[in-house]
Backbone as ProteinMPNN parsed JSONL, in Angstrom:
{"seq_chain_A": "XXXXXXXXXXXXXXXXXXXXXXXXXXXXXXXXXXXXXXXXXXXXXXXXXXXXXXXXXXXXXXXXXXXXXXXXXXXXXXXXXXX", "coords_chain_A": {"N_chain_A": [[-8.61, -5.457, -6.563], [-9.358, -2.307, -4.772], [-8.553, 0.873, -3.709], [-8.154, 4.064, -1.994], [-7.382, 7.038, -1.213], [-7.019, 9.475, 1.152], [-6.213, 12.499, 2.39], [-5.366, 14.695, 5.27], [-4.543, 17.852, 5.37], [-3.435, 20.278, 8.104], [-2.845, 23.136, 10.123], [-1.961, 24.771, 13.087], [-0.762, 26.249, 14.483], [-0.664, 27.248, 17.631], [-1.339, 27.967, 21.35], [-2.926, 26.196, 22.157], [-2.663, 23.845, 20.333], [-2.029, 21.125, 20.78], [-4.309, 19.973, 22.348], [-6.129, 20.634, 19.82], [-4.917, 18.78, 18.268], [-5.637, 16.454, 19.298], [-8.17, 16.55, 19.119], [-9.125, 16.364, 16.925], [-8.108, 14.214, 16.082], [-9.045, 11.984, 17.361], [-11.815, 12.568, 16.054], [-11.036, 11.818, 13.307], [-10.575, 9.178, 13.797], [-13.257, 8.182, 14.268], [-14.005, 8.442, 11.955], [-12.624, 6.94, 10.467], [-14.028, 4.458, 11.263], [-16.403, 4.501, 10.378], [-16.559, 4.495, 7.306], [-14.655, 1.593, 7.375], [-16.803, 0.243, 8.654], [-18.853, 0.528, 6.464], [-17.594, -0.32, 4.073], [-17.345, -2.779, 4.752], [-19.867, -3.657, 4.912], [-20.088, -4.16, 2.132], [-18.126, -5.542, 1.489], [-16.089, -8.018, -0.526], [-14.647, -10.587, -1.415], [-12.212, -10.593, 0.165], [-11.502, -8.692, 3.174], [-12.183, -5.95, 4.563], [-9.671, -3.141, 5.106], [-7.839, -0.777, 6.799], [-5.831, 2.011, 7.331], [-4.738, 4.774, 9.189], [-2.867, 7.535, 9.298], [-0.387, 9.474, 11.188], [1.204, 12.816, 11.345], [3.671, 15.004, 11.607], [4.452, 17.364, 9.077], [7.155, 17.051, 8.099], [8.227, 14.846, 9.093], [8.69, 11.604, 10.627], [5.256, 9.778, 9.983], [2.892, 8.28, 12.562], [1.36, 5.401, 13.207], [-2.433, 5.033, 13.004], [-3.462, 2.4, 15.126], [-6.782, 1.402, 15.156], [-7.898, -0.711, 16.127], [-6.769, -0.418, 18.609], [-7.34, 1.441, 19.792], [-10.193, 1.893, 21.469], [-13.165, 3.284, 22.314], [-14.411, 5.582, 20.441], [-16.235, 8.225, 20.564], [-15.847, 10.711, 20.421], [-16.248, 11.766, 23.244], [-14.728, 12.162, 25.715], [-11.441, 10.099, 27.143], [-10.834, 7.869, 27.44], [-10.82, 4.251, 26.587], [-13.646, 2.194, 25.76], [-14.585, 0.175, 28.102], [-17.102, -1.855, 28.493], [-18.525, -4.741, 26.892]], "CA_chain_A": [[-8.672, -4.764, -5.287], [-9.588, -0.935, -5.029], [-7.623, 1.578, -2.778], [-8.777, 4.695, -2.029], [-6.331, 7.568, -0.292], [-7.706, 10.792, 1.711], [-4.924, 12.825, 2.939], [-5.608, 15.852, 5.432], [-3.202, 18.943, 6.191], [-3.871, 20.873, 8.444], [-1.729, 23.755, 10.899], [-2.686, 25.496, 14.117], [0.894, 26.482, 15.763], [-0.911, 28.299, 18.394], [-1.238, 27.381, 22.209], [-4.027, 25.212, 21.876], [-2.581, 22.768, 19.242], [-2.306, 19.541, 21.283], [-5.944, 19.957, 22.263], [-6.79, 20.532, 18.473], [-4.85, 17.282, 17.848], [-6.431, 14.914, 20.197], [-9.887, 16.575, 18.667], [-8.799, 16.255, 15.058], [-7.25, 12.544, 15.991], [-10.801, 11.456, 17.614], [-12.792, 12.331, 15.038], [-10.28, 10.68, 12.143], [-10.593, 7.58, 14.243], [-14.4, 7.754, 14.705], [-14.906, 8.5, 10.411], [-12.087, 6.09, 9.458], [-14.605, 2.907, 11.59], [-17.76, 4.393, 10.057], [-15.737, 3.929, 6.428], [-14.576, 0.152, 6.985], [-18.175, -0.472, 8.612], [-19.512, 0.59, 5.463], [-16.484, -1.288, 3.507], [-16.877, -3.822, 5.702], [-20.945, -4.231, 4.265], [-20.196, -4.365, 0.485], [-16.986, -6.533, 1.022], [-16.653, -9.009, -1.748], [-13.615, -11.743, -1.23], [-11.541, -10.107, 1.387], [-11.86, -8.041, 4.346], [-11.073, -4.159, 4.175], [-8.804, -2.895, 5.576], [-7.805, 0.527, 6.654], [-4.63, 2.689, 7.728], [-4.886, 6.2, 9.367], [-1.346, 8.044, 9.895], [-1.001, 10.487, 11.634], [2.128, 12.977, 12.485], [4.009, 16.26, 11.059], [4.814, 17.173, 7.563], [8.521, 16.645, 7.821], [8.698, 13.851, 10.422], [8.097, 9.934, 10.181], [3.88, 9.415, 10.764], [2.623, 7.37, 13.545], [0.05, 4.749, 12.219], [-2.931, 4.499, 14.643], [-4.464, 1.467, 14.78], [-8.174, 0.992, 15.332], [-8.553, -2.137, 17.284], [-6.371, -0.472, 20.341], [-8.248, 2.796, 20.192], [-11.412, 2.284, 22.488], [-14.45, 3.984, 21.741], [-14.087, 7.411, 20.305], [-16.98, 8.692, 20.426], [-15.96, 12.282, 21.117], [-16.656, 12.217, 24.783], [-13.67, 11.431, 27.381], [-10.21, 9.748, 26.359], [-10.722, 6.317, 28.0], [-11.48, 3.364, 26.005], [-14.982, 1.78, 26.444], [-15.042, -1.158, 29.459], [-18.145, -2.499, 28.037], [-18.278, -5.653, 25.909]], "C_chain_A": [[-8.571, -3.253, -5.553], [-8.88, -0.217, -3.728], [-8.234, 2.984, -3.227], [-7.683, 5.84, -0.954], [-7.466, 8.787, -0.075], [-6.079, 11.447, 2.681], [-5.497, 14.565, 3.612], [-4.889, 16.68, 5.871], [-3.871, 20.023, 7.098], [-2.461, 22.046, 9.483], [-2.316, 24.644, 11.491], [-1.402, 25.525, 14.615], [0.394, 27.666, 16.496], [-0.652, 27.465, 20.045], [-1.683, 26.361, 22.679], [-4.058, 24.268, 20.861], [-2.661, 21.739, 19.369], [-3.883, 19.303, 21.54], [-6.683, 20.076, 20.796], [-6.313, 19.411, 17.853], [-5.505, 16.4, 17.725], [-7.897, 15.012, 19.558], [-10.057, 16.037, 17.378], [-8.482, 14.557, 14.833], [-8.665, 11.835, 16.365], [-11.87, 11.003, 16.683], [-12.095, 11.879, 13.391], [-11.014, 9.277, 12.655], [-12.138, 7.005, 13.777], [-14.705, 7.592, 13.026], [-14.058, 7.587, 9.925], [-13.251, 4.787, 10.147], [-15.779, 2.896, 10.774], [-17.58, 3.845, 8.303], [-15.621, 2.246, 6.287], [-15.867, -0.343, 7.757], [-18.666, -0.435, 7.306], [-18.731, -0.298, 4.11], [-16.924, -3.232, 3.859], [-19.207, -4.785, 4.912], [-20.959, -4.479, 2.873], [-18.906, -5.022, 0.311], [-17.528, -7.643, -0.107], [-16.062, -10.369, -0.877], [-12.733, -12.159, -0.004], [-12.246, -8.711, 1.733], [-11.353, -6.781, 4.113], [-10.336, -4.409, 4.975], [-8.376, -0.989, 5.764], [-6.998, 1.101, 7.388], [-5.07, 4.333, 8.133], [-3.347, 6.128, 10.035], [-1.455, 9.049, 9.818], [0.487, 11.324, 12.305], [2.494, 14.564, 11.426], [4.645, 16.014, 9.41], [6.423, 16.439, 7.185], [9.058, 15.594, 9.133], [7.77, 12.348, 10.129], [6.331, 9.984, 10.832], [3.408, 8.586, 11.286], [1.274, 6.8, 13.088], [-0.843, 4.352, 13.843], [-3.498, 3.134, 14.152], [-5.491, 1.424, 15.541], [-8.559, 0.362, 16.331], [-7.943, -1.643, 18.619], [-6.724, 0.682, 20.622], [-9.453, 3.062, 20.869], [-12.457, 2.829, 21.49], [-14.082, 5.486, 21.556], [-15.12, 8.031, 19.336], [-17.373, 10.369, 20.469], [-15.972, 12.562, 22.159], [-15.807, 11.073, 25.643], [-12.764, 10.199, 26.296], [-9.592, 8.352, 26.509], [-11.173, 5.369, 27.006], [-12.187, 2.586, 26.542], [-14.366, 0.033, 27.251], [-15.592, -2.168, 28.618], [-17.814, -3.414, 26.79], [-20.024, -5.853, 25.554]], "O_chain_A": [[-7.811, -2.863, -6.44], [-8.706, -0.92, -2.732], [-8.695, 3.203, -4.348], [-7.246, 5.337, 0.081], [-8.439, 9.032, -0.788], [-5.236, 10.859, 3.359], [-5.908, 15.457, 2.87], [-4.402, 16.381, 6.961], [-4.884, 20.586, 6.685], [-1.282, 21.693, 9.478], [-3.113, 25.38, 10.91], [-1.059, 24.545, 15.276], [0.758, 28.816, 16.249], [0.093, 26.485, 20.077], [-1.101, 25.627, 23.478], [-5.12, 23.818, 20.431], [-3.196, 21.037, 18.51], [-4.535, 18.472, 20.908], [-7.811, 19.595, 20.682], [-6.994, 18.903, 16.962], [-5.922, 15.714, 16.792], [-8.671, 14.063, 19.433], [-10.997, 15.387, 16.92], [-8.58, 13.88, 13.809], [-9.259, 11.159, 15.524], [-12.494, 9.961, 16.481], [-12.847, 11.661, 12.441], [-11.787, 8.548, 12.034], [-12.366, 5.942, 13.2], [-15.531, 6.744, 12.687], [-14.447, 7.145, 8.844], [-13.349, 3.919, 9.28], [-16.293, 1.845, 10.393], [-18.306, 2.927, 7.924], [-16.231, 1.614, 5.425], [-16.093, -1.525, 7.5], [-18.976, -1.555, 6.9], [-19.426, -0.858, 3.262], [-16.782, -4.334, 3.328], [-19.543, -5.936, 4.636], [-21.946, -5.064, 2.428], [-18.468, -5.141, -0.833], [-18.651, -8.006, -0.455], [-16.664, -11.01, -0.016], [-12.526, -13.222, 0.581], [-13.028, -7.972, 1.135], [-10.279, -6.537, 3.561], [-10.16, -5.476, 5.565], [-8.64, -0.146, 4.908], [-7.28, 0.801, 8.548], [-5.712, 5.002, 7.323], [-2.8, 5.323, 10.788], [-2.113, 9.732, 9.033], [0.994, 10.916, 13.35], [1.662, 15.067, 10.67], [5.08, 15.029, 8.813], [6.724, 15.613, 6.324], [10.05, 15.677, 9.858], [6.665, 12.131, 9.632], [6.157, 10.203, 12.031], [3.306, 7.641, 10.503], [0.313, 7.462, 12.697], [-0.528, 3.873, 14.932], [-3.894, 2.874, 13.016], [-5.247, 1.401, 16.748], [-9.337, 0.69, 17.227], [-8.326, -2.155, 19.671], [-6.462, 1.093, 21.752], [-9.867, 4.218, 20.955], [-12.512, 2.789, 20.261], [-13.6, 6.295, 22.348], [-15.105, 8.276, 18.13], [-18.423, 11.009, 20.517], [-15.702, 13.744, 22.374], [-15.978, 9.915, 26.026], [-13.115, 9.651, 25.251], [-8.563, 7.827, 26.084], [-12.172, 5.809, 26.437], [-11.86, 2.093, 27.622], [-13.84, -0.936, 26.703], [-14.968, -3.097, 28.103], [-17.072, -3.067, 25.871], [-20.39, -6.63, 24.673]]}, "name": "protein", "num_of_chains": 1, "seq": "XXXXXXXXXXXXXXXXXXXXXXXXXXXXXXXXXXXXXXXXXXXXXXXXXXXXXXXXXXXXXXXXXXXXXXXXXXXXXXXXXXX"}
């Protein structure tokens, strides 16, 4: 089994940081699905799998998970209806 880490830092302590979150948290979400899609076509045995955490340098990080994140497609903060 192969493992693969990406780790990103980043720091905006301005007024506009929660809004650079939610943008920065979006588009994690949207490149970690395109990842285990592509994982997910050259599986062998087992199933990927894939962890994004997400929180401050010196504070416990909040793991998102995937499956209760909606569509995040960039546009609006609702998760998709549509089946």
């Amino acid at each position: 089994m192969k493992t693969a880490t990406i780790e990103l830092r980043w720091d905006h302590s301005d007024a506009s940081e929660e809004a650079k979150d939610k943008m920065l948290r979006t588009h994690l979400i949207q490149k970690a699905r395109e990842l285990k899609t592509l994982a997910m076509l050259t599986k062998g045995r087992y199933k990927p799998q894939i962890a994004i955490k997400m929180g401050d340098f010196f504070a416990v990080d909040e793991e998102i998970d995937l499956a209760k994140e909606g569509d995040t497609d960039g546009v609006g903060d609702e998760p998709s209806t549509s089946e």
